[in-house]
C-alpha positions in Angstrom: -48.5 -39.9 -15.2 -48.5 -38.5 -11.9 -44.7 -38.1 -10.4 -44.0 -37.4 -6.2 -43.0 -33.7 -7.3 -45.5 -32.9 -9.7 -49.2 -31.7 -8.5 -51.8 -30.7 -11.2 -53.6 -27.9 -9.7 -57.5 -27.8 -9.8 -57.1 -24.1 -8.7 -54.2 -22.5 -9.2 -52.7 -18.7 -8.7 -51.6 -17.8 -11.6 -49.3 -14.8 -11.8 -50.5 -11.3 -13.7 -47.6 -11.4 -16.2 -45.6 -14.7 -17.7 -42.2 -15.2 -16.6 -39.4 -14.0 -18.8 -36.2 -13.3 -19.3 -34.6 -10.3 -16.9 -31.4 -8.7 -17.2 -29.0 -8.0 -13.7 -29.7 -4.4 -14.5 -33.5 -4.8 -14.7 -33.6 -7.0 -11.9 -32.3 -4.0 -9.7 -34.7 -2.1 -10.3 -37.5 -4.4 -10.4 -40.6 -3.1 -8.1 -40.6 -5.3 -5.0 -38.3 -7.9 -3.4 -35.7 -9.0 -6.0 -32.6 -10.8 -6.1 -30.4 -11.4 -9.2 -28.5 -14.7 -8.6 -27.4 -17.5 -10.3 -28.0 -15.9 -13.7 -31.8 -15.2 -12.4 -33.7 -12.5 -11.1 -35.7 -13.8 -8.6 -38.5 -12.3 -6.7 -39.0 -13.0 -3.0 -41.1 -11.6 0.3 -39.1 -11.3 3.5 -40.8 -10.9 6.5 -38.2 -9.3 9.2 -37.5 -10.5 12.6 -36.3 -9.6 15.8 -33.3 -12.1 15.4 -30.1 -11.1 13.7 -27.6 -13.3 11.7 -29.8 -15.9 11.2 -32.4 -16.4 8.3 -35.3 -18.9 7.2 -35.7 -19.7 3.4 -39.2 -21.1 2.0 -38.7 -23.2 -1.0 -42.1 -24.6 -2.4 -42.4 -27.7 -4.9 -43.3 -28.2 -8.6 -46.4 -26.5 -9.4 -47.9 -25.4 -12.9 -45.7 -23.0 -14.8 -46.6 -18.9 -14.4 -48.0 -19.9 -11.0 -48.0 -16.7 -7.8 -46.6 -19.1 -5.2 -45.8 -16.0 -3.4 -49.7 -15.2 -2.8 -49.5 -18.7 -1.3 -46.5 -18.9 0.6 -46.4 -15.0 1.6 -49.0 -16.1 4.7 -46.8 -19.2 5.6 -43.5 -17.1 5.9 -45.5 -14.7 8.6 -46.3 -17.8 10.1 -43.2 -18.9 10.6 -41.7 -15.5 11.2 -44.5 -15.1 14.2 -44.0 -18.8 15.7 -39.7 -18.3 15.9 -38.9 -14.2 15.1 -36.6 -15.2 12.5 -36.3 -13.5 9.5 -38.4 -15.2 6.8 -38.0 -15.5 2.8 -40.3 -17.2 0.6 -38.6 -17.3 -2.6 -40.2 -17.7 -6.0 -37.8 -20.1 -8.0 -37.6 -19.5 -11.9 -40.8 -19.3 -14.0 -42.6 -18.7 -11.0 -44.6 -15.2 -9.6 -41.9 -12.7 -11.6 -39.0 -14.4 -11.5 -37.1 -14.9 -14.6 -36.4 -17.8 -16.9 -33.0 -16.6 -18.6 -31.5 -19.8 -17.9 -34.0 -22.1 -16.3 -37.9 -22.8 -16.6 -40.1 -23.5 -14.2 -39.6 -26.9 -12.3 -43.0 -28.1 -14.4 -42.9 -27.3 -18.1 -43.8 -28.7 -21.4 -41.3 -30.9 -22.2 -40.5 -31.8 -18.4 -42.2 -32.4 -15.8 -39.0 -32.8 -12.5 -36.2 -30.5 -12.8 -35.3 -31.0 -8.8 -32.6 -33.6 -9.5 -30.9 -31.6 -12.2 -27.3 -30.7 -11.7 -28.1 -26.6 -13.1 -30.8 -26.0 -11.1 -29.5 -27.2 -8.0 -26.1 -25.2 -8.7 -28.5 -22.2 -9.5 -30.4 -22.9 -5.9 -26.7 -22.9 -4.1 -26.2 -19.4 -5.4 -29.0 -18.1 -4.9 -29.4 -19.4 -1.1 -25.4 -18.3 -0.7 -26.8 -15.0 -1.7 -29.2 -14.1 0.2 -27.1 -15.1 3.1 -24.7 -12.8 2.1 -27.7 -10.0 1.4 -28.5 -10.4 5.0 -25.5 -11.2 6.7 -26.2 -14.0 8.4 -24.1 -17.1 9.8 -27.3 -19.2 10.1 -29.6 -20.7 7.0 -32.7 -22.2 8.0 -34.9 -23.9 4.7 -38.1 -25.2 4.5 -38.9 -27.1 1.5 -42.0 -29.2 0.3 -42.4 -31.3 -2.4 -39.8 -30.4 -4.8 -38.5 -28.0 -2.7 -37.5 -30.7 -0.1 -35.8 -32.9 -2.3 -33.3 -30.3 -3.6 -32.8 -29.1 0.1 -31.9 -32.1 1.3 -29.4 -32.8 -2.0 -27.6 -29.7 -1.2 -26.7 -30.2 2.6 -24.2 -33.0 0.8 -23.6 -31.1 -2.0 -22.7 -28.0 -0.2 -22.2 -29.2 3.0 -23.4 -26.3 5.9 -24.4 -23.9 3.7 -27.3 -25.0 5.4 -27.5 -25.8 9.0 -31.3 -26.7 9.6 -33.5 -28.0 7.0 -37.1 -28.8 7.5 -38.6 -31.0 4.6 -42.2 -31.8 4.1 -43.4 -34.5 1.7 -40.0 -34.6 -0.4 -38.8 -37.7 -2.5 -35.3 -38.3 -1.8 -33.7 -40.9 -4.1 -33.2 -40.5 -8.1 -35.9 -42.0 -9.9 -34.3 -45.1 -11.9 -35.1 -43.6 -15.0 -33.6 -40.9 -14.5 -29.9 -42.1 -13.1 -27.4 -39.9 -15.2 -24.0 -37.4 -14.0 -26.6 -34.9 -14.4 -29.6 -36.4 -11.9 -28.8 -35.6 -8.2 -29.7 -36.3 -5.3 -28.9 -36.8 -1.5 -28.2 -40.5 -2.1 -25.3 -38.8 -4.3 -23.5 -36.7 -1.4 -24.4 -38.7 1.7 -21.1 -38.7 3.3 -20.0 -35.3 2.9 -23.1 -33.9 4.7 -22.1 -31.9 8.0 -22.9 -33.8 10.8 -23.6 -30.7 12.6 -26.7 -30.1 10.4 -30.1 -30.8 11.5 -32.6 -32.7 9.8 -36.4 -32.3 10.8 -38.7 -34.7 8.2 -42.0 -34.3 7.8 -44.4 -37.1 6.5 -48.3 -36.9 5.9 -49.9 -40.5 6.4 -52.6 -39.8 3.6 -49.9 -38.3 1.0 -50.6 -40.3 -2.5 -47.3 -38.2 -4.1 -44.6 -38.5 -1.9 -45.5 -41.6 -0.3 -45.0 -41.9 3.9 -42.4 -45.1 3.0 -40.0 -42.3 1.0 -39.3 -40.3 4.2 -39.3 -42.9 6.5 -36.4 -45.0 3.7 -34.6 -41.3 4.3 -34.8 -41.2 8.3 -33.2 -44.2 8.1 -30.2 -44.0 5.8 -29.8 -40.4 7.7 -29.6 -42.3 11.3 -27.3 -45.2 9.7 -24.8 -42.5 8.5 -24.8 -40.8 11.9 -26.8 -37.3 10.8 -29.2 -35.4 13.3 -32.7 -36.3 12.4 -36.0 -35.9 13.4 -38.8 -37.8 12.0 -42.8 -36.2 12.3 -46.0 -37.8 11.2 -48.8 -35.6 10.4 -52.1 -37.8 10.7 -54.5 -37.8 7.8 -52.3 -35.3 6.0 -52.3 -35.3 2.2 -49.3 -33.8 -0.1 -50.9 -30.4 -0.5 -50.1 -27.6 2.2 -48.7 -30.6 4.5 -45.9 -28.1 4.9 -48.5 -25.8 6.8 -50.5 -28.5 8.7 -50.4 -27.5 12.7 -48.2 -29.8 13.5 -45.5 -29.4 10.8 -45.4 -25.4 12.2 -44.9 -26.9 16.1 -42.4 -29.4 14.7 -40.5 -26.6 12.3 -40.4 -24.1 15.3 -38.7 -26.4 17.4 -35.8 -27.4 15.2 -35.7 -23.5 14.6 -35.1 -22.6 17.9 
């Protein structure tokens, strides 16, 4: 059964090795971009810009287990980096490229197919955004998330209020499923009062998305207005679920909350 956060691949990249478990000490010395946090060690591509103290994080959505979504999301982060000269990480989350699985699997597994509400691995994502911003020193957290990656960026401004302070999200779902309303299933619904109201919201909708349907962003825009938050709401005409993160205008509508 197809869920809003789960997207079965006809092609796929698949990474060269399988995820597994990687010890802090291995993680350091990892070849490439890695980041032990959160119990993880997580591999990421940063593309550097001109701007200081500020930094952009690329969280993608639930795709296949094992699955390189650096090789897809390494061109989106230049993208970005070229449309606001901010520094740009696309992040790999767990059981994805070479990051590990000590603690967590990927968000689509055997077993389970939506680990975006769950308590741990949104307390895993908090870490590991609070460290990168502490790897780069910066005062300012952008995040992009689709899919998935949307959903838990949007939990976490209430859940960690300014942590981050502009959030871009692109065909998220952003209510608890009813079937899955336990102390351990998030979700923005849960912290809606204790977001910041100095964060910005940019939401990001395609009109031909069959997973995260145009009605679940636009049910979000509005509790966000009714609770006073700063929120921009974009339509993306004829856009389906896949890459509507990277559709034209979702770039012109991301650099302009960036800026």
């Amino acid at each position: 059964m197809k869920t809003i956060l789960f997207f079965s691949l006809l092609f796929c990249f698949t990474s060269l090795s399988y995820a597994k478990k990687i010890s802090a000490e291995a993680c350091a010395i990892q070849k490439g971009q890695f980041i032990f946090a959160g119990g993880e060690c997580i591999q990421y591509v940063e593309i550097e810009g001109e701007k200081k103290e500020t930094i952009t994080i690329i969280v993608h959505g639930t795709w296949k287990e094992h699955t390189d979504t650096l090789s897809r999301y390494t061109p989106f982060a230049e993208t970005i980096n070229m449309a606001t000269d901010i520094t740009t990480i696309a992040i790999a989350l767990p059981g994805y490229s070479h990051s590990s699985t000590n603690h967590l699997q990927a968000l689509s597994h055997k077993g389970s197919e939506n680990l975006a509400e769950s308590k741990a691995y949104l307390s895993f994502l908090a870490e590991l955004i609070t460290a990168l911003k502490k790897t780069y020193r910066a005062k300012t957290v952008n995040y992009i998330g689709h899919s998935a990656g949307a959903m838990m960026g949007a939990t976490l401004t209430g859940m960690k209020p300014s942590l981050i302070n502009r959030i871009a999200l692109a065909g998220g779902r952003y209510t608890t499923h009813p079937s899955n309303k336990t102390k351990d299933r998030l979700s923005i619904n849960t912290y809606i009062e204790r977001v910041d109201k100095k964060t910005k919201y940019l939401l990001i909708y395609g009109t031909e998305d069959k997973i995260s349907k145009p009605q679940a962003t636009k049910d979000f825009y509005t509790l966000a207005k009714k609770h006073g938050l700063d929120v921009t709401l974009v339509e993306v005409k004829g856009a389906a679920h896949l890459d509507l993160d990277m559709t034209d205008t979702s770039i012109e509508a991301i650099e302009a909350i960036l800026e």
